[in-house]
LOMARTOR-479734 format. One record per residue (C-alpha): x, y, z negated; chain; residue number from 1. Coordinates in steps of 0.25 Angstrom, whole numbers. Last residue first. Layout:
BEGIN
[node [X Y Z] "A" NUM]
...
***
This chain:
BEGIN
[node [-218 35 6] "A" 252]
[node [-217 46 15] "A" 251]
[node [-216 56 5] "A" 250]
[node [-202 52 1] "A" 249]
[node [-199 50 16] "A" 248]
[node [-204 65 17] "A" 247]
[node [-195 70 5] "A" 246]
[node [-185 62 10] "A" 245]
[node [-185 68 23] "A" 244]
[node [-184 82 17] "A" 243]
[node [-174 81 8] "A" 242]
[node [-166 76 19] "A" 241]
[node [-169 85 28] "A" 240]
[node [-167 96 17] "A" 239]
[node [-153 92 12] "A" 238]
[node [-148 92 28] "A" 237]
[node [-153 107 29] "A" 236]
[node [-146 111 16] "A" 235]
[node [-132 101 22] "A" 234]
[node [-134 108 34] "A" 233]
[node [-134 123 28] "A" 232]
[node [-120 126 28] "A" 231]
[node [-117 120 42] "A" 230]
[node [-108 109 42] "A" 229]
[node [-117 98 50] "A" 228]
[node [-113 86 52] "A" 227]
[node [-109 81 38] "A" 226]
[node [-118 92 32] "A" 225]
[node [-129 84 37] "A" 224]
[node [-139 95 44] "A" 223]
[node [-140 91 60] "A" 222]
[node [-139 75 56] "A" 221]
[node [-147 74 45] "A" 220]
[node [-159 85 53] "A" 219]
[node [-160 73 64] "A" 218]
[node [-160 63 52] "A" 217]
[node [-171 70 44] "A" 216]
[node [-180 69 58] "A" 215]
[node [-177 58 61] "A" 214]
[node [-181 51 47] "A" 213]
[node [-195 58 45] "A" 212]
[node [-198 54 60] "A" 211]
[node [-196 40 55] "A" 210]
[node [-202 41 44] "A" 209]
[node [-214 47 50] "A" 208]
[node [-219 62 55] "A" 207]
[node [-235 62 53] "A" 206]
[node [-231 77 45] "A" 205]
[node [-223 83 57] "A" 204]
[node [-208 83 54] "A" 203]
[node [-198 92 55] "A" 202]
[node [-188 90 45] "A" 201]
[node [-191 101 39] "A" 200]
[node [-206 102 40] "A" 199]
[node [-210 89 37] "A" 198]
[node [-200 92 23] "A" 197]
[node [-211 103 20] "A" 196]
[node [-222 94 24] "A" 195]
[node [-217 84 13] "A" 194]
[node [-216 96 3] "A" 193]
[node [-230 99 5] "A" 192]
[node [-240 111 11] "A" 191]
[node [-230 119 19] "A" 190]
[node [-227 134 19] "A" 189]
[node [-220 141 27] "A" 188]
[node [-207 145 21] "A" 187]
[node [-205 160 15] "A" 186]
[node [-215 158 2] "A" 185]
[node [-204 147 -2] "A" 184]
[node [-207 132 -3] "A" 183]
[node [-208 127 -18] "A" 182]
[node [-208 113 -17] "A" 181]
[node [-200 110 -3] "A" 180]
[node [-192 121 -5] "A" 179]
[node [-187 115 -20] "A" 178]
[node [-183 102 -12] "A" 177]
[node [-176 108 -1] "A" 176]
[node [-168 116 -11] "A" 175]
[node [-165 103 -19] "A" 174]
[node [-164 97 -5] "A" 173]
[node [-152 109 -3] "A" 172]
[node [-145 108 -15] "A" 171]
[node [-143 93 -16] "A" 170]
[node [-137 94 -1] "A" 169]
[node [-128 105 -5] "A" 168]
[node [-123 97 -16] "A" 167]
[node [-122 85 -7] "A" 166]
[node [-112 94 2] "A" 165]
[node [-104 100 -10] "A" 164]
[node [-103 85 -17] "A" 163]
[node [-100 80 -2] "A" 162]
[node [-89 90 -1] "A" 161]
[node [-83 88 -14] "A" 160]
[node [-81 74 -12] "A" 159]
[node [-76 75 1] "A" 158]
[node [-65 87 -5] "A" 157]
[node [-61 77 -17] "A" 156]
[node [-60 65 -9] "A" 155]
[node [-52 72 1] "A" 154]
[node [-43 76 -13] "A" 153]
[node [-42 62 -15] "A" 152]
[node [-36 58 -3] "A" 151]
[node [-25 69 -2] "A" 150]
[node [-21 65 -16] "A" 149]
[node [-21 52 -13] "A" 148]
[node [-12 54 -1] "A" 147]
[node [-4 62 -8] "A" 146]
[node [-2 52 -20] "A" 145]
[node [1 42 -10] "A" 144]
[node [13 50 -1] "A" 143]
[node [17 54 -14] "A" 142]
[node [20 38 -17] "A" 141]
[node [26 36 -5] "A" 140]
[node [37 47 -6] "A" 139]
[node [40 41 -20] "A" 138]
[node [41 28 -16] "A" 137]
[node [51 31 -5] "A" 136]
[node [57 41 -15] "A" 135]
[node [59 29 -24] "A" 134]
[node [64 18 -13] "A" 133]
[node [73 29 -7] "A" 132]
[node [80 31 -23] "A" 131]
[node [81 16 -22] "A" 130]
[node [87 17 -10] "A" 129]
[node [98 26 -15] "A" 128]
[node [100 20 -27] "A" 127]
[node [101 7 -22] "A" 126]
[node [114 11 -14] "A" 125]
[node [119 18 -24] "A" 124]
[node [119 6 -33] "A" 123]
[node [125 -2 -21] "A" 122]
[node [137 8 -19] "A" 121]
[node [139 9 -35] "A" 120]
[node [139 -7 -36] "A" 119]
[node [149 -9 -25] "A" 118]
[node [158 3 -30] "A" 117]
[node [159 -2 -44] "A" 116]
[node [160 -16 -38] "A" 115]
[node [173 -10 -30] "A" 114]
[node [184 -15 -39] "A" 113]
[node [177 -30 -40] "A" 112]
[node [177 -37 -54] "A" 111]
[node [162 -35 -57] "A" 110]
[node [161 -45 -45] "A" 109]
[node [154 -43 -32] "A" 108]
[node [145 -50 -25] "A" 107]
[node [140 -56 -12] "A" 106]
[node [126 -63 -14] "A" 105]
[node [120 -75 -9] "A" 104]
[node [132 -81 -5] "A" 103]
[node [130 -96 2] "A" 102]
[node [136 -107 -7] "A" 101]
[node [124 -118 -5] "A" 100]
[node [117 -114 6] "A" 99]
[node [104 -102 7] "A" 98]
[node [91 -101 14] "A" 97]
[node [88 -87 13] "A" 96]
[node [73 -83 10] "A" 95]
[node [79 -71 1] "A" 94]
[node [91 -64 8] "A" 93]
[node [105 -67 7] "A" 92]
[node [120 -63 7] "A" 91]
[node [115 -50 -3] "A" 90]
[node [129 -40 -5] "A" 89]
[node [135 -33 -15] "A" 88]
[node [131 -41 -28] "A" 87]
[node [136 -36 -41] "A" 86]
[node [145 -45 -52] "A" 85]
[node [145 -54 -61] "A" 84]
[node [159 -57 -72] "A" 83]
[node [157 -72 -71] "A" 82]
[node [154 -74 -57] "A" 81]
[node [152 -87 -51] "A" 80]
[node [139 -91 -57] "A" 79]
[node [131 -79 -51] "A" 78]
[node [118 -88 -50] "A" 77]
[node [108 -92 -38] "A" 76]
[node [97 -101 -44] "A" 75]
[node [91 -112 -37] "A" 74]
[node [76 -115 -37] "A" 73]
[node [71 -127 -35] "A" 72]
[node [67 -138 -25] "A" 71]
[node [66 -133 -12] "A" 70]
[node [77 -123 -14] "A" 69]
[node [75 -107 -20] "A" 68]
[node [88 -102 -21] "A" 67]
[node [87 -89 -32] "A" 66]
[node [97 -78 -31] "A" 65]
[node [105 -69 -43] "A" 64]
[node [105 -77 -57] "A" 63]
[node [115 -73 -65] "A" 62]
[node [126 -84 -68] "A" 61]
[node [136 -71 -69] "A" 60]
[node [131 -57 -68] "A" 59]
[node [122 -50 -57] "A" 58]
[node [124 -36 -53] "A" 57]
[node [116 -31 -42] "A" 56]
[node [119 -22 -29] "A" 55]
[node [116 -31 -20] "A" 54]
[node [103 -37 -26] "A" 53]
[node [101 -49 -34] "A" 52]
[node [92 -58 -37] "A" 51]
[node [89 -64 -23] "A" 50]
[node [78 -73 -23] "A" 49]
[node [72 -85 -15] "A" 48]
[node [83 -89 -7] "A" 47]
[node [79 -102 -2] "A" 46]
[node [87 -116 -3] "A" 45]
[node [100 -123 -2] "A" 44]
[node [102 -125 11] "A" 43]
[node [112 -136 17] "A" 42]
[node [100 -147 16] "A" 41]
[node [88 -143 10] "A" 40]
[node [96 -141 -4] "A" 39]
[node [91 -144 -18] "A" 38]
[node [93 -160 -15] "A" 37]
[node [109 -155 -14] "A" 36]
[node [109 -148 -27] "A" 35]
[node [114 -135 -27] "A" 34]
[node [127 -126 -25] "A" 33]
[node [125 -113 -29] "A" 32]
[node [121 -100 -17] "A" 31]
[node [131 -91 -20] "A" 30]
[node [136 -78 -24] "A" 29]
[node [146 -71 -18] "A" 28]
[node [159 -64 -21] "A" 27]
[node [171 -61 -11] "A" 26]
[node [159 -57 0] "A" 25]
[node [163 -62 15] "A" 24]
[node [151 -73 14] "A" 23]
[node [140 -64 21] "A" 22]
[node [151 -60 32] "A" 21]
[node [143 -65 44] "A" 20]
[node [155 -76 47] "A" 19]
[node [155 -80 30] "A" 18]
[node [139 -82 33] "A" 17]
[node [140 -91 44] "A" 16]
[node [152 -99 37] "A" 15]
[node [142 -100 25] "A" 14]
[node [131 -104 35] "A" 13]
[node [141 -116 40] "A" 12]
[node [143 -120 26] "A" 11]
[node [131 -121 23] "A" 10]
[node [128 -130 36] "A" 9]
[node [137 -139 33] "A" 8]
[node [147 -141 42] "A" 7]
[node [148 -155 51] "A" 6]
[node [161 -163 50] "A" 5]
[node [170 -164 63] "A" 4]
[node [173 -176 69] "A" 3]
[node [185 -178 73] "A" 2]
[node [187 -188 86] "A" 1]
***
């Protein structure tokens, strides 16, 4: 009977990858041998960084991936590589669990024929999405500036309209004001200022507080320039109010 010997599980991951093509690349670097009380089981650790890019030049004993185990940290160096090189390809992604001997990067060396043509491909490559990135940004950025500019020149226009409409408002209780001290020849004459401001809102002289504050908010409501755009509301809204505090005044 022949009993057949159990693979380990890295190398039954490797032989995974080889299938999928991962480990078809001439040059690799690898995950380094460790100790075996670093290891939790098979599996040497985490990737917690990636160095490099694909595209990037590293040279020899560089540092290009960290392996983050339960105990320390190991480093991922370019031992096997005298000259350096430029890696092509990323075999994995950070949060990876990783074996001892599996590629992290394919490469290739400063020796090949075609690394001229592999490192002008990828520069293109980043070029060219780099230059997206920028006129992304750039797009985004105008988009703010409008929008601000758009904003604040609302703020502008609102705040030139409540100037204008306060200014009329000023104007017109001023006006109340000096008709109520020196009323003209033409208006009927009335004995006091209070019996003036009576007579504008409509009030008998017994009225009360309370009639006092109907009567102002019923004329609020048909003069504010806010409900009515008339030319001479915000005049006729300044008087009311003029008026009722002139008779709250005296009410005291």
């Amino acid at each position: 009977m022949v009993h057949l010997r159990p693979r380990p599980l890295h190398n039954i991951i490797l032989s995974l990858c080889s299938r999928r093509g991962l480990s078809t690349h001439r040059h690799t670097i690898n995950v380094p041998r460790v100790d075996q009380y670093l290891k939790r089981g098979d599996v040497v650790g985490t990737v917690c960084e990636l160095l490099c890019d694909a595209g990037a030049r590293f040279h020899v004993d560089e540092e290009v991936a960290i392996v983050e185990t339960d105990k320390v940290a190991v480093s991922v160096r370019a031992v096997d590589f005298p000259q350096g090189g430029l890696v092509t390809h990323v075999l994995c992604a950070v949060g990876d669990e990783v074996l001892e001997g599996q590629p992290i990067y394919a490469v290739s060396l400063q020796a090949d024929a075609n690394l001229h043509d592999i490192t002008d491909s990828i520069g293109r490559q980043w070029v060219h999405e780099r230059k997206q990135r920028v006129a992304e940004r750039h797009r985004e950025e105008d988009a703010e500036a409008r929008a601000a500019i758009e904003a604040w020149q609302r703020a502008r226009i609102q705040q030139a309209r409540l100037r204008r409409a306060e200014l009329r408002s000023r104007q017109a209780r001023e006006q109340f004001s000096q008709r109520m001290r020196h009323p003209s020849p033409a208006e009927p004459i009335t004995s006091t200022p209070t019996a003036r401001a009576r007579a504008l809102l409509g009030l008998k002289a017994s009225a009360s507080r309370a009639e006092m504050k109907a009567a102002f908010r019923h004329l609020a409501l048909k003069y504010h320039p806010d409900r009515n755009v008339d030319a001479h509301a915000a005049k006729s809204f300044a008087e009311a109010r003029a008026a009722y505090e002139l008779l709250v005044k005296a009410s005291h």
